[in-house]
C-alpha positions as CSV (number, residue, x, y, z in Angstrom):
1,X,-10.4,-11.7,26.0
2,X,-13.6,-14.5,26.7
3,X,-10.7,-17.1,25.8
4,X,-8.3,-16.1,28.7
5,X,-10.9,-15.5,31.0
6,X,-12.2,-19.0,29.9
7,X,-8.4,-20.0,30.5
8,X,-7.8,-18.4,34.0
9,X,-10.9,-20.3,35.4
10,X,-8.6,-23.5,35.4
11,X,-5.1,-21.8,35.6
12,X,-4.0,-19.3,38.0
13,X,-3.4,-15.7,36.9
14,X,0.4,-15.3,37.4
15,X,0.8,-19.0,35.9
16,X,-0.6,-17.8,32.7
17,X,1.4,-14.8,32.8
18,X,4.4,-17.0,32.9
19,X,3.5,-18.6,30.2
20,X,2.0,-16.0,28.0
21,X,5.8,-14.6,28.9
22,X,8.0,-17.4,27.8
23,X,5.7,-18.0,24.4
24,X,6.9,-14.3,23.5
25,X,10.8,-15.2,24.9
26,X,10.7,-18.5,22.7
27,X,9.3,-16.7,19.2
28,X,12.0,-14.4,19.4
29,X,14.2,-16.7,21.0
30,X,13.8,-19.4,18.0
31,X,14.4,-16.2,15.5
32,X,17.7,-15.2,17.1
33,X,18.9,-18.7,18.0
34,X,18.3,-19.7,14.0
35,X,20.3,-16.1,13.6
36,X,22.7,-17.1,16.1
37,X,23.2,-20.5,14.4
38,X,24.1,-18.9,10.8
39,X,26.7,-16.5,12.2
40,X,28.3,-18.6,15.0
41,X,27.7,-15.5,16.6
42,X,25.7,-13.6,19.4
43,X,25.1,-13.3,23.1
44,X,21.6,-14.6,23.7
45,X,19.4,-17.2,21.9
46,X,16.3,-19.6,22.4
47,X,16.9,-19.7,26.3
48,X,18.0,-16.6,27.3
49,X,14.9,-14.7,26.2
50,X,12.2,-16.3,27.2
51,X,13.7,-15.8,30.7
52,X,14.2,-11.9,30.0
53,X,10.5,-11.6,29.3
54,X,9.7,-13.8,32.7
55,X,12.0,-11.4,34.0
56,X,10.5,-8.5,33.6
57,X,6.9,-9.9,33.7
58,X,7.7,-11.0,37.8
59,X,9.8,-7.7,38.1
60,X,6.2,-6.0,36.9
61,X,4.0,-8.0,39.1
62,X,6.5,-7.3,42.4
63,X,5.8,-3.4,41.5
64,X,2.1,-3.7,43.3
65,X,4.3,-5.1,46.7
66,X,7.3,-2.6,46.2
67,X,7.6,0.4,44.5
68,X,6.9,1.4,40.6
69,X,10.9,2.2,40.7
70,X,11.9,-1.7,41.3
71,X,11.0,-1.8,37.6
72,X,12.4,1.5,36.8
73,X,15.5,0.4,38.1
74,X,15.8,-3.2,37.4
75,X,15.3,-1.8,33.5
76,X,18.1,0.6,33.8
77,X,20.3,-2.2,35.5
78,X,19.9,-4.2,32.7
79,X,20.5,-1.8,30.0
80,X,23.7,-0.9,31.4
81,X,24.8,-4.9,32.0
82,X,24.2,-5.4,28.0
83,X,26.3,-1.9,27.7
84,X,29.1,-3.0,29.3
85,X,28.8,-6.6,27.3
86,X,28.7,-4.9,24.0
87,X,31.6,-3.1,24.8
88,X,33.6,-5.8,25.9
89,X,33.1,-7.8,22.8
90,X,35.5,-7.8,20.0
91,X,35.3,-4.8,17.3
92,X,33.9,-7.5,14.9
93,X,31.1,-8.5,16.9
94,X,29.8,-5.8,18.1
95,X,27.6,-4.9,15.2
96,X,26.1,-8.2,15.3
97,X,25.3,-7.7,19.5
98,X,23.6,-4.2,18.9
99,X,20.2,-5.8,17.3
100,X,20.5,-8.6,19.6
101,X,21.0,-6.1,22.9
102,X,18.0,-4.1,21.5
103,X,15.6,-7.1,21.1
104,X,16.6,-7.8,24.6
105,X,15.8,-5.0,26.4
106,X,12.1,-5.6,24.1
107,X,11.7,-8.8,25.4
108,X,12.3,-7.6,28.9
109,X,9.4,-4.3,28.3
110,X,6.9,-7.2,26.8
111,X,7.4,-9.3,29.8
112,X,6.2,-6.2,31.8
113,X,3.3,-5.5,29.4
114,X,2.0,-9.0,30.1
115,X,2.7,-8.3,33.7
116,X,-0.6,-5.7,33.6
117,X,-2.5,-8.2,31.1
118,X,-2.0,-6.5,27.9
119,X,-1.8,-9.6,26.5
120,X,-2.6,-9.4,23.0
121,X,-0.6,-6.3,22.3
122,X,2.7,-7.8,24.0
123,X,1.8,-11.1,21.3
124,X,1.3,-8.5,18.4
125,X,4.2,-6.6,19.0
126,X,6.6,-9.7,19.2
127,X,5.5,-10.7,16.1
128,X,6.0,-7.2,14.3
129,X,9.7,-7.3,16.5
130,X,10.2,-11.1,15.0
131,X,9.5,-10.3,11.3
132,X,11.9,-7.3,11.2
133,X,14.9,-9.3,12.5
134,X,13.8,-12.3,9.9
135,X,13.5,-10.2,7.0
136,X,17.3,-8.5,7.6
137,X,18.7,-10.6,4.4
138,X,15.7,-9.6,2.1
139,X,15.9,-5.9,3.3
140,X,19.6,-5.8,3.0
141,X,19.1,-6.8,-1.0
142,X,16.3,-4.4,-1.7
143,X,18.8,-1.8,0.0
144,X,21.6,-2.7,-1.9
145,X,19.7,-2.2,-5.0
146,X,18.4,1.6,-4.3
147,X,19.4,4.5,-6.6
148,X,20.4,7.6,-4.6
149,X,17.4,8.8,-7.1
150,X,14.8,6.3,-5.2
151,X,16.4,6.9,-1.8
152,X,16.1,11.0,-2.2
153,X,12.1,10.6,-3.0
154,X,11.4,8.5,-0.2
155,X,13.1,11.2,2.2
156,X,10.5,13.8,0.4
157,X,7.9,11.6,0.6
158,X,8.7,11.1,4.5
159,X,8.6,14.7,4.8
160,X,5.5,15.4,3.0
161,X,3.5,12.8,5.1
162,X,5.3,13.3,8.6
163,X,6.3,16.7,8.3
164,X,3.9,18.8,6.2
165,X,1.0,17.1,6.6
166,X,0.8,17.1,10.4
167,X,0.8,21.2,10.5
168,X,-1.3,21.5,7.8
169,X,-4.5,23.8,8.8
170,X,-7.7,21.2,9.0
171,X,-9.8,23.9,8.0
172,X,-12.7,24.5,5.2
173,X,-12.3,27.4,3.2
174,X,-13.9,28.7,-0.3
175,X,-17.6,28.8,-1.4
176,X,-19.3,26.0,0.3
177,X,-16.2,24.7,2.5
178,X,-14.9,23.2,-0.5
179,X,-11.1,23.7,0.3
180,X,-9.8,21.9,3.3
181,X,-5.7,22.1,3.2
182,X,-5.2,19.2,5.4
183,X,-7.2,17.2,3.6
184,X,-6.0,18.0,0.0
185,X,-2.7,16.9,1.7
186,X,-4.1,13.8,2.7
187,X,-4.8,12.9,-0.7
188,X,-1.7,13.8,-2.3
189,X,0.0,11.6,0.1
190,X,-2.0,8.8,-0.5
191,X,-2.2,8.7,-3.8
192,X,1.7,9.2,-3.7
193,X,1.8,6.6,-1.8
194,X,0.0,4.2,-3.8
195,X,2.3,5.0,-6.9
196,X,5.5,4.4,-4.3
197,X,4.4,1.0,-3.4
198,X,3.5,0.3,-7.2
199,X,6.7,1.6,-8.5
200,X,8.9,-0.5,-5.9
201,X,6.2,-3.4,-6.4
202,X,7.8,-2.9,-10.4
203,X,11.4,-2.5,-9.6
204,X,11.3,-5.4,-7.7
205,X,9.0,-7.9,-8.7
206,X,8.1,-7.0,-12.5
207,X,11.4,-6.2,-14.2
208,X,12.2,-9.2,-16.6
209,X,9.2,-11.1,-15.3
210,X,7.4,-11.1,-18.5
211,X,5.3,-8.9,-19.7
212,X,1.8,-9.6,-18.1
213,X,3.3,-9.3,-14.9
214,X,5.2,-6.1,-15.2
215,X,1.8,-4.7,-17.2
216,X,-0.2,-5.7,-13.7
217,X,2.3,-4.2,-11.5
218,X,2.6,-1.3,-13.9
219,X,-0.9,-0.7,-13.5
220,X,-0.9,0.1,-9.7
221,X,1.6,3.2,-11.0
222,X,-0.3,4.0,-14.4
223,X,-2.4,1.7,-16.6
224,X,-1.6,4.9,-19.2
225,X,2.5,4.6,-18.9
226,X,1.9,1.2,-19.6
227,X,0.0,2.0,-22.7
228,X,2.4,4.4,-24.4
229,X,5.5,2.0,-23.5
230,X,3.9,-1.3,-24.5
231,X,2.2,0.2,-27.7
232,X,5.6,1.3,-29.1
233,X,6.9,-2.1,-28.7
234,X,4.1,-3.2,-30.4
235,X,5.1,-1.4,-33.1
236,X,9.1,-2.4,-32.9
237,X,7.8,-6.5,-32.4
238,X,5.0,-6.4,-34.6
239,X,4.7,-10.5,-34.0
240,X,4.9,-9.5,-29.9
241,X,1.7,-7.4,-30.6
242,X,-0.8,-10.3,-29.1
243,X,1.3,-10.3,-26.1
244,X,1.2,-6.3,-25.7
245,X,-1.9,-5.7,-26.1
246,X,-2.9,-8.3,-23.1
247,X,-0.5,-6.1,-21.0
248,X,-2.2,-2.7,-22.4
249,X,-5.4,-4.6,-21.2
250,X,-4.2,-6.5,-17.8
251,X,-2.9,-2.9,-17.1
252,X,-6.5,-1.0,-17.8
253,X,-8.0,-3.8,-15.6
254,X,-6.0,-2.8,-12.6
255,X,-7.3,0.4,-12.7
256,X,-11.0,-0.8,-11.4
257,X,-9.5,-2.0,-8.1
258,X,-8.1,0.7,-7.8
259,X,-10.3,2.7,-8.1
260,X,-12.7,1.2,-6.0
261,X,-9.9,1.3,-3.3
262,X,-9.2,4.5,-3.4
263,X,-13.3,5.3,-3.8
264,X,-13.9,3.0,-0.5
265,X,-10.7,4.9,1.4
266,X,-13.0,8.1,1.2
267,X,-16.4,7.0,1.2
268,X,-16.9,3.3,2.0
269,X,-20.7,2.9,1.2
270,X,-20.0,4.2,-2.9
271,X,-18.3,0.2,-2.9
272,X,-21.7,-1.4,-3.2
273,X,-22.5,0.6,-6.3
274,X,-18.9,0.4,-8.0
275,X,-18.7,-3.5,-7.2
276,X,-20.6,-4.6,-10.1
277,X,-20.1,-2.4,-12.8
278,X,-16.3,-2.4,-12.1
279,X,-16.2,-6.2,-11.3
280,X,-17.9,-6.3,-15.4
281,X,-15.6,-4.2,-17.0
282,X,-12.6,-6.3,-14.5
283,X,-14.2,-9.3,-16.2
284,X,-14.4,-8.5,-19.8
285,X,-10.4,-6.9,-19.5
286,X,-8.7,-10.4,-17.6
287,X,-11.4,-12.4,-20.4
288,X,-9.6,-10.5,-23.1
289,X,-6.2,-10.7,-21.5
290,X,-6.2,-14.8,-21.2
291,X,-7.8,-15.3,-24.7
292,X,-4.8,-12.7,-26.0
293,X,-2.2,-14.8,-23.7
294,X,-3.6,-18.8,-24.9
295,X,-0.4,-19.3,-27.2
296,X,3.2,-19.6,-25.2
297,X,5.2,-16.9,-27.2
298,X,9.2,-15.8,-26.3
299,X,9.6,-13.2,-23.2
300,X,11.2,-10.2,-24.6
301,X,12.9,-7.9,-22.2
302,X,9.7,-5.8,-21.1
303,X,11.5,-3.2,-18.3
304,X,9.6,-0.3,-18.2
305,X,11.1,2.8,-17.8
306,X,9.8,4.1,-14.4
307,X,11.1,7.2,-14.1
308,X,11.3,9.4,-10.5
309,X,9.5,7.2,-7.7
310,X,8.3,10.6,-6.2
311,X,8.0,13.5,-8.7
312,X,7.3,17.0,-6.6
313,X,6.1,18.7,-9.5
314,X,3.8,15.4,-10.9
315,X,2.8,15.4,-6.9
316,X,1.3,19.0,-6.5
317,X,0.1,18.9,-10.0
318,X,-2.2,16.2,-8.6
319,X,-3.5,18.2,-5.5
320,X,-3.7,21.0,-8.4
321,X,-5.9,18.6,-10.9
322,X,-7.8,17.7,-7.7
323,X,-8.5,20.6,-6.7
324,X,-9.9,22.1,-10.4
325,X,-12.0,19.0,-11.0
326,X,-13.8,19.8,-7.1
327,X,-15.0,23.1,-8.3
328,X,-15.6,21.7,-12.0
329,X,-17.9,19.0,-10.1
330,X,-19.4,21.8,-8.0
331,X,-20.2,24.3,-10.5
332,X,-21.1,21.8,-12.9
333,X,-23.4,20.5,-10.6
334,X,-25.0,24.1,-9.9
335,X,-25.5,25.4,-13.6
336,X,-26.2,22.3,-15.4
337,X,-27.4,19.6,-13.0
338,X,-26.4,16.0,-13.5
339,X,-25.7,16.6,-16.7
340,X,-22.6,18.8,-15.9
341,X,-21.0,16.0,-13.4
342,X,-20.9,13.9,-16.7
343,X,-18.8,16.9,-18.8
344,X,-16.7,16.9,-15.6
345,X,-16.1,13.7,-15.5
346,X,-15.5,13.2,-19.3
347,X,-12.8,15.7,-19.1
348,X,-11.1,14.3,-16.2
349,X,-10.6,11.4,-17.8
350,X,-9.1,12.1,-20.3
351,X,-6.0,13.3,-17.7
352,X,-6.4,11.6,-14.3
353,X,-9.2,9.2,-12.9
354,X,-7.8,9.0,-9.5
355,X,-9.2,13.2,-8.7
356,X,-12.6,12.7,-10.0
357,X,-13.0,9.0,-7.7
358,X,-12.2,10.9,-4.9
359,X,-14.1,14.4,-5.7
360,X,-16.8,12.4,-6.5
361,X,-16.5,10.0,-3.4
362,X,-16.7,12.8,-1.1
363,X,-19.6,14.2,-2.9
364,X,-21.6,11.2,-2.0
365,X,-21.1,11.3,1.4
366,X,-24.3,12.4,2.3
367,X,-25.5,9.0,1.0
368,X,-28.5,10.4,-1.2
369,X,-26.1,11.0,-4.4
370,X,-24.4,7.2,-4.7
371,X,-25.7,6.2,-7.3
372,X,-25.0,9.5,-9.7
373,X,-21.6,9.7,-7.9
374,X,-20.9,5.7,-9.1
375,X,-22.4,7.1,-12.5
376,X,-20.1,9.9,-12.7
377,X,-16.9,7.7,-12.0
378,X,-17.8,4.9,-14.4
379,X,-18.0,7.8,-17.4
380,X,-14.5,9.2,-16.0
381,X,-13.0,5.7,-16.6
382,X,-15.1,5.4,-20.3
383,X,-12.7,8.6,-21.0
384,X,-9.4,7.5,-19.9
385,X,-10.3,4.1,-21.7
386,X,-11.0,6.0,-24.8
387,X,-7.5,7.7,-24.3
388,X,-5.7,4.4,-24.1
389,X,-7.5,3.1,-27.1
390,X,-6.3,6.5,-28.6
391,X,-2.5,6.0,-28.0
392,X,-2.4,2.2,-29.1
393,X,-3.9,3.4,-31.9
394,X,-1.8,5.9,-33.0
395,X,1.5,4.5,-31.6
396,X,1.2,0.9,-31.8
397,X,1.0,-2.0,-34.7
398,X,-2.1,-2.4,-36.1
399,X,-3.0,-5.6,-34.7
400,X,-2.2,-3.8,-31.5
401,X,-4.5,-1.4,-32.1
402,X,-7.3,-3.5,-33.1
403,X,-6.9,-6.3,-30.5
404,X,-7.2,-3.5,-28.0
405,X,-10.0,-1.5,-30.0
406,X,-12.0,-5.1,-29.6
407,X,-11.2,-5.3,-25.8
408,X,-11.6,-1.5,-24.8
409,X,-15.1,-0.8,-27.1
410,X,-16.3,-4.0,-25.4
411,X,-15.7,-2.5,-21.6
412,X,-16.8,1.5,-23.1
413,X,-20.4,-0.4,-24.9
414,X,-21.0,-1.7,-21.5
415,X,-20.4,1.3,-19.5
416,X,-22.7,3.3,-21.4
417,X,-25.2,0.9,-21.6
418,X,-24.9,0.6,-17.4
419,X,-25.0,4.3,-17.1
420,X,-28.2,4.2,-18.7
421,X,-29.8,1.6,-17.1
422,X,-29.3,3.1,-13.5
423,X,-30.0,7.0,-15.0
424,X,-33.4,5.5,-16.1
């Protein structure tokens, strides 16, 4: 705000307002006239909305003369003119007029946000407005290629974040408030979440890209699936196996980001003690990954086989695995000390390392208990590596299995050894 204060010192209020107003009329404008241009089609373009929003930004300044209703009015006025020009178009066209109306009547309510200086948010929201009706090609070919299966789990996953969620009770329950169902549904949903985008991030991007990049994309869903998939093919293109074990590895390297994202989401001070032993263990995966990747070899067909975007059962398993490994990390913690978090953590791995980051990211809150909490997660990730190593192993080739074995005991040796160093 010092900039348009700065500004209004040499231009009069209501001047800038104008053209603060027809800047916003002109970025959509130039969207809809480009639009406009393509279809030989539409009612309004680069002129006629930058004087909608100077429209409704003097109809909003005349409000402090008149009455609050002139607006009221003058908006109701105007919706009803582009009703009666939508329906007087041809069948054909109307379709095309409805988005077109719609931005209009926008335009007009920005004009008369700028009129009572919400300046910024009136820019903000016309460039939100402005990328939706530019991105209408891309979204109609990512609809186009949705399964009823994919379009079914985002309605569940709409329902679980905007309909469950909300009414959930945001109370603490159990021995030592360690239950809270509103925010065990918090988690679920983002850690759902986070496997939606990576699945779509898959579908879309990664299928019959090649294999690194499907393994990185893969990652963001499960650096495990990746595993068991591209350590069978291993096994079926034994003289692919350099390639798939990079992708087992690329994969495993996702998981430290995130990790650490999902560790900073719930407690953003643990970041400072994750940052280097994750950002070593990152290092020593892409190292392996580009030596493994140095020779230009043929690009087999390398879909994976994603499955259900949104899984119910896999879903409350996860709150259910959360859940379990909170009281494991509490009890452990009474009866055994530091020593138990370890065990916890050790066996949580070997499942899931997304519920111990966040038990044990929460656990630190109180700030005292970083470093043991960092601890705690680095051991979780030492035991889901192990289970990788595990499954190349006994599915995969054996250069598979040994490439990896170098790769993985390199990022478990230097785990320990960190965990030490910081214990002592």
């Amino acid at each position: 705000m010092d900039a348009i204060q700065g500004i209004t010192q040499f231009i009069d209020t209501y001047i800038l307002g104008v053209l603060i107003s027809m800047g916003i009329g002109l970025i959509i404008g130039l969207e809809r006239e480009y639009d406009k241009l393509k279809d030989e089609k539409g009612i309004a373009g680069i002129r006629t909305f930058p004087i909608v929003t100077i429209l409704g930004f003097s109809l909003g300044n005349l409000t402090e003369l008149f009455t609050p209703w002139l607006l009221i009015i003058s908006l109701g006025a105007f919706i009803l003119f582009l009703a009666f020009n939508q329906f007087s178009q041809k069948k054909e066209e109307q379709d095309h007029g409805l988005t077109t109306n719609l931005a209009l009547i926008a335009t007009f309510v920005l004009g008369t946000m700028v009129s009572v200086e919400y300046y910024r948010e009136a820019v903000a929201t016309a460039v939100i407005i402005v990328t939706l009706l530019s991105l209408k090609t891309r979204f109609r070919a990512v609809i186009s290629n949705i399964t009823s299966e994919e379009l079914f789990a985002f309605i569940k996953f709409s329902i679980i974040a905007l309909l469950i969620l909300p009414f959930l009770p945001n109370k603490t329950y159990g021995p030592d408030n360690l239950l809270n169902p509103f925010e065990i549904g918090s988690i679920v949903v983002i850690v759902s979440f986070l496997n939606f985008i990576g699945y779509f991030l898959v579908k879309f991007i990664g299928s019959k890209k090649g294999i690194i990049l499907t393994a990185i994309l893969g990652g963001l869903i499960s650096s495990t699936a990746v595993a068991w998939n591209y350590a069978s093919r291993s096994k079926e293109s034994p003289e692919l196996s350099k390639k798939y074990s990079a992708g087992i590895i690329v994969a495993s390297a996702i998981m430290f980001p995130r990790l650490a994202l999902l560790a900073y989401i719930f407690n953003n001070e643990i970041l400072i003690n994750l940052a280097l032993p994750f950002g070593l263990l990152t290092a020593i995966c892409v190292i392996a990954t580009l030596l493994l990747m140095r020779k230009d070899d043929p690009k087999p067909d390398t879909n994976i086989k994603l499955g259900n975007p949104l899984n119910m059962l896999n879903a409350i398993g996860f709150g259910v695995v959360y859940v379990v490994i909170l009281f494991a990390v509490f009890y452990s913690n009474q009866f055994f000390g530091e020593s138990g978090l370890y065990y916890s953590a050790l066996i949580a791995g070997l499942a899931d390392t997304d519920a111990i980051t966040i038990s044990m990211s929460k656990f630190s809150l109180d700030g005292d208990k970083l470093t043991l909490a960092s601890s705690v997660i680095i051991a979780a990730t030492i035991s889901n590596m192990l289970v990788k190593l595990g499954i190349t192993a006994f599915k995969g080739s054996k250069t598979a299995g040994k490439l990896v074995g170098y790769a993985f005991g390199s990022v478990i040796l230097v785990g320990i050894i960190y965990i030490l160093m910081i214990r002592n």
